[in-house]
DOVEX-865446 format. One record per residue (C-alpha): x, y, z. Coordinates in steps of 0.02 Angstrom, whole numbers, padded with zeros to 5 digits, always signed. Layout:
# DOVEX-865446
XYZ
...
//
This chain:
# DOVEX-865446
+00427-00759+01009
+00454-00586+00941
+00313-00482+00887
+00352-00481+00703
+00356-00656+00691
+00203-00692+00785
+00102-00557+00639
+00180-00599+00480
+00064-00726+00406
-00097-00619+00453
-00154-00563+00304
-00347-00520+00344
-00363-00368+00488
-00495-00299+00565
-00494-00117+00630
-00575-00043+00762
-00576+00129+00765
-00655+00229+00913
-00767+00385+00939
-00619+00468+01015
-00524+00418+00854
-00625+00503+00744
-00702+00656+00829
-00645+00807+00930
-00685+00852+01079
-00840+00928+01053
-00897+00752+00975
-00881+00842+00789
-00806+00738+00656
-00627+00759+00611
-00583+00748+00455
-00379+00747+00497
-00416+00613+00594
-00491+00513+00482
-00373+00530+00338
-00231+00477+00445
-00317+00315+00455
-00377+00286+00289
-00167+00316+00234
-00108+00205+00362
-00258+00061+00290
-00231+00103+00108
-00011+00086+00124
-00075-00091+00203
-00189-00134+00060
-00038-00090-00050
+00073-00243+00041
-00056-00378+00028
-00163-00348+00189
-00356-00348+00167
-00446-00240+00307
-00615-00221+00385
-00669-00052+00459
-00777-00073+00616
-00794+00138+00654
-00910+00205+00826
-00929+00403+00796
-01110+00386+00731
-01208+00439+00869
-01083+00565+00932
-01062+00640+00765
-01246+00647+00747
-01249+00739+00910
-01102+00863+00858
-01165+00900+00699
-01338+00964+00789
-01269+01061+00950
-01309+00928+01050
-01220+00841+01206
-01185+00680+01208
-01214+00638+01389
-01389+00696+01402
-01465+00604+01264
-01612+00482+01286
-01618+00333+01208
-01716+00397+01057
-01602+00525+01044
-01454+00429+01016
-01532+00321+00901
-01617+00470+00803
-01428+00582+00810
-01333+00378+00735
-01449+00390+00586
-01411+00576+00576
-01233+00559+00607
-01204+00386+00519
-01209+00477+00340
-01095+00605+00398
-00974+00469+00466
-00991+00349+00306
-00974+00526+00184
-00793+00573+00268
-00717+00376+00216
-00801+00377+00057
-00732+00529+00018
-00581+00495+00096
-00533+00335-00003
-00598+00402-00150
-00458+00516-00173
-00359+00358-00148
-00460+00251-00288
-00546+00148-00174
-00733+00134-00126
-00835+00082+00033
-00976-00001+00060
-01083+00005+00213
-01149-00130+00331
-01259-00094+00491
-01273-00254+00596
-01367-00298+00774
-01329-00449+00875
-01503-00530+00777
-01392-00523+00604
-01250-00652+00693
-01354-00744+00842
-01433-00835+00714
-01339-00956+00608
-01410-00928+00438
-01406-00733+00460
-01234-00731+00518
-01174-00871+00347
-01266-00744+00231
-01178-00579+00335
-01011-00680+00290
-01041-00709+00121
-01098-00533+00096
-00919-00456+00172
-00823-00591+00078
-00894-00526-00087
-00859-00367-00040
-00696-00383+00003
-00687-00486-00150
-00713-00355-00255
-00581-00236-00191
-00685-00127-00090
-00683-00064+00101
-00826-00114+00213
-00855+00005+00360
-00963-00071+00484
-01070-00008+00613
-01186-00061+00753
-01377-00016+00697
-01396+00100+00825
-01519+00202+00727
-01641+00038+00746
-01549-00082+00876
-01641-00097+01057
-01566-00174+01210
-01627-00342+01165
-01534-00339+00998
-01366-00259+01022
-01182-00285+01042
-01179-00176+01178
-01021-00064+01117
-00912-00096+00953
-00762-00178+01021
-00896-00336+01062
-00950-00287+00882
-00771-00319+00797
-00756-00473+00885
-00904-00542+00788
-00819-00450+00634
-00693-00532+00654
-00761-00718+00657
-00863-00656+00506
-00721-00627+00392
-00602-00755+00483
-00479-00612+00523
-00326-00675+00594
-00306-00501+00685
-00396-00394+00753
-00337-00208+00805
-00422-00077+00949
-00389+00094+00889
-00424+00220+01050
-00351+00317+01165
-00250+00230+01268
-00099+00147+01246
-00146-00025+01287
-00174-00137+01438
-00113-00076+01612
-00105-00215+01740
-00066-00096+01880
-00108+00100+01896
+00072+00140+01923
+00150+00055+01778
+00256+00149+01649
+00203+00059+01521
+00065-00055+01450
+00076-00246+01464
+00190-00313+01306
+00084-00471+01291
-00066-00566+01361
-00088-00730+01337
-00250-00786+01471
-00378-00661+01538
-00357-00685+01716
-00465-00634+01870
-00336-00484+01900
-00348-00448+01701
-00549-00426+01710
-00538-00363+01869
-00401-00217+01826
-00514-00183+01664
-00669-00125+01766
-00720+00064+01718
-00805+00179+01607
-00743+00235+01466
-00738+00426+01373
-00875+00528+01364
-00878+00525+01182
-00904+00294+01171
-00986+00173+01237
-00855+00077+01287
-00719+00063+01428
-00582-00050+01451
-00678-00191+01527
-00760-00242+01348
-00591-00243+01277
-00549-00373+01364
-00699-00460+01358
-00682-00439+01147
-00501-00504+01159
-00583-00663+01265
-00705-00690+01110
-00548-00671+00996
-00426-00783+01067
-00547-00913+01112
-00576-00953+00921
-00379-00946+00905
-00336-00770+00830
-00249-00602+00900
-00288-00438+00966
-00200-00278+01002
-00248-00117+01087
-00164+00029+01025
-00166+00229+01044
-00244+00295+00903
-00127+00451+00906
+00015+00341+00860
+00105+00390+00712
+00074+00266+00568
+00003+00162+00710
-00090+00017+00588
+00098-00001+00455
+00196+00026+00614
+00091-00123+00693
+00113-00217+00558
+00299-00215+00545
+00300-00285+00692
+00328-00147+00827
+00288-00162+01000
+00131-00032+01016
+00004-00090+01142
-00069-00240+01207
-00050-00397+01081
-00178-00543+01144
-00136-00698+01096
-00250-00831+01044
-00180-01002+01090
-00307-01113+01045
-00318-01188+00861
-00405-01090+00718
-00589-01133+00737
-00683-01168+00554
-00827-01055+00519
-00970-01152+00647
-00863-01153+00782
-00813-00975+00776
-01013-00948+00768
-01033-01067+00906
-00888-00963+01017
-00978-00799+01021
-01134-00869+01080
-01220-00837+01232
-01266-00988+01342
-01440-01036+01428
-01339-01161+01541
-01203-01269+01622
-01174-01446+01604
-01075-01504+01746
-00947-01682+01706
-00851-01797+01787
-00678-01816+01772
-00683-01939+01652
-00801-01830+01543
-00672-01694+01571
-00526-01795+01491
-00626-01860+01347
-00691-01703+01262
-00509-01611+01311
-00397-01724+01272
-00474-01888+01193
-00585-01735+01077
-00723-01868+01106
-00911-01806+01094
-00994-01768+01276
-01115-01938+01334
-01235-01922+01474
-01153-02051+01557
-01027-01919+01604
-01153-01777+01656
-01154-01753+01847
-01264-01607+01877
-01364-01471+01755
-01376-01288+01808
-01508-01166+01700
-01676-01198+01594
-01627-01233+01405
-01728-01332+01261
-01650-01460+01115
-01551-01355+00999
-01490-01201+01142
-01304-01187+01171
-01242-01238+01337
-01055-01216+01434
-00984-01384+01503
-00869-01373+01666
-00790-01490+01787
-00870-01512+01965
-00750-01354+02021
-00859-01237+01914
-00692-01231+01797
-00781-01189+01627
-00701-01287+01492
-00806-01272+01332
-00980-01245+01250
-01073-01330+01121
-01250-01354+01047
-01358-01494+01160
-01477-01620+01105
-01591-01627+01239
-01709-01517+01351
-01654-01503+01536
-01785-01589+01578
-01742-01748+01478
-01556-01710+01529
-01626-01728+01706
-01681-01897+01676
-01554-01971+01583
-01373-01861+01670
-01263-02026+01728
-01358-02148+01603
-01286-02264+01468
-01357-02285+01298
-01456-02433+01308
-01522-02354+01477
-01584-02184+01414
-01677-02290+01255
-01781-02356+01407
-01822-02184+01478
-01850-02087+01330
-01886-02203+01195
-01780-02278+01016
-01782-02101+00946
-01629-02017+01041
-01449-01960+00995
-01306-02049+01065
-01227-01898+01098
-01283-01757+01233
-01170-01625+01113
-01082-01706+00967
-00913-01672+00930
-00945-01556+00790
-01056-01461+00877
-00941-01425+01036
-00778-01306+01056
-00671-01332+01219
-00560-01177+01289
//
């Protein structure tokens, strides 16, 4: 299907736009830069689209602004040159789409605000009213505040989650490179890509500038998260003319990722950025019922359980040929899985008692890729 037909109903985008994208190459911030993004994102605005910013540059504009090189930082360093360079970043869009009319607001999350699932409903609502009210948010990592424990790791995995927040059909890589090369000596990037493969992830292994955080490994790993809940990404060169309207019109610039699965609702694009604590391992007959019957998972269809994980944690499901076919939220403790794995209803009242759930994960509560 050509390009332009497989964009023209998006109508909520999410951009991405990298350190490299918005600095020089001493790491200062460029204004040019900058304003050639805000006039590609405000002609947009003007034909219907709604955007999302998600901008790095924050700790490398910190670091510019005071002399400082990036690359020898320590960690409370960076986080000390985001908070410095964070105002800097947010002042050049503010005053950037002011002169257009438009305002920005703000929002610094960590992996804490959207691993929980009443943080992450109140993050939503707080970007939908936002963008409600006409205005641009430009969002950032918390790197000022955010430790190992409680970050993204680099802001492409970060505009993944953005865009489940929002429910963005599409979400768009600004950097620079021109997309996805599947081998080193290809002239140019891969048109389409439509399942991350073991040649995909295993092409996409190295660092990235000096200036980010990421490479082109978590690019792929944030188009996984994107197409599993059903939506699109591209990767595009950020040096591209008019690269977001030209995009839009349905050019062939970068790397388009398609999402084939359905849309997921709001839970269920919660539920597919979720880490796991384990793996259920089915039968066959489990296999076919919650992909193609869409049935709820039993333990009477549980073979084998692989990790440590309490009532309420989110586990992956696979077949017995460690083929991973979904995740979902699970009603049981391993250890009371390990009693009852292979057991009908009436038999698992026996083991554990009247007060159990009939289902291992319900329906509701389970996504399959």
């Amino acid at each position: 299907m050509p390009r332009k037909n497989l964009i023209k109903h998006v109508k909520r985008i999410v951009v991405k736009v990298g350190s490299s994208s918005v600095t020089d190459d001493k790491g200062v911030i460029a204004a040019r830069k900058i304003s050639k993004i805000v006039d590609d994102i405000v002609h947009l605005r003007e034909r219907g689209h709604q955007l999302v910013i998600v901008s790095s540059g924050a700790i490398a504009a910190g670091a510019g602004f005071l002399g400082k090189n990036v690359r020898n930082l320590t960690i409370p360093e960076k986080q000390a040159f985001a908070a410095v360079g964070q105002t800097i970043l947010m002042n050049e869009y503010r005053s950037k789409f002011a002169r257009k009319g438009l305002h920005v607001a703000q929002i610094l999350l960590t992996e804490d605000d959207v691993k929980h699932r009443t943080r992450f409903t109140n993050a939503s609502h707080t970007l939908e009213a936002i963008l409600h009210q006409g205005i641009i948010p430009v969002v950032n990592e918390n790197d000022s505040v955010a430790v190992n424990e409680i970050k993204f790791g680099d802001n492409d995995i970060l505009s993944a989650h953005v865009t489940s927040l929002v429910n963005a059909e599409l979400l768009i890589l600004l950097s620079d490179v021109d997309g996805f090369y599947l081998y080193m000596d290809d002239p140019e990037p891969v048109d389409e890509v439509e399942h991350i493969t073991d040649a995909i992830l295993k092409r996409a292994g190295g660092a990235g500038s000096s200036l980010g955080s990421g490479g082109m490994l978590s690019k792929i790993r944030a188009a996984e998260l994107v197409m599993r809940f059903g939506e699109m990404m591209i990767i595009a060169n950020a040096r591209e003319k008019n690269v977001l309207v030209r995009i839009m019109q349905g050019e062939k610039i970068g790397t388009l990722f398609i999402g084939r699965n359905s849309h997921l609702p709001g839970k269920k694009r919660w539920l597919a950025l979720r880490k796991t604590s384990g793996i259920l391992v089915l039968d066959d007959g489990a296999v076919q019922a919650v992909r193609i019957g869409k049935k709820s998972l039993l333990a009477s269809g549980i073979t084998g359980i692989i990790g440590e994980f309490d009532m309420g944690d989110i586990v992956e499901i696979a077949d017995d040929h460690n083929n991973k076919i979904g995740k979902g939220i699970v009603n049981y403790s391993f250890t009371e899985l390990g009693k009852i794995k292979g057991k009908k209803s009436s038999e698992i009242r026996k083991i554990l008692g009247e007060n159990v759930f009939r289902e291992v994960i319900h329906r509701d509560d389970l996504i399959v890729y």
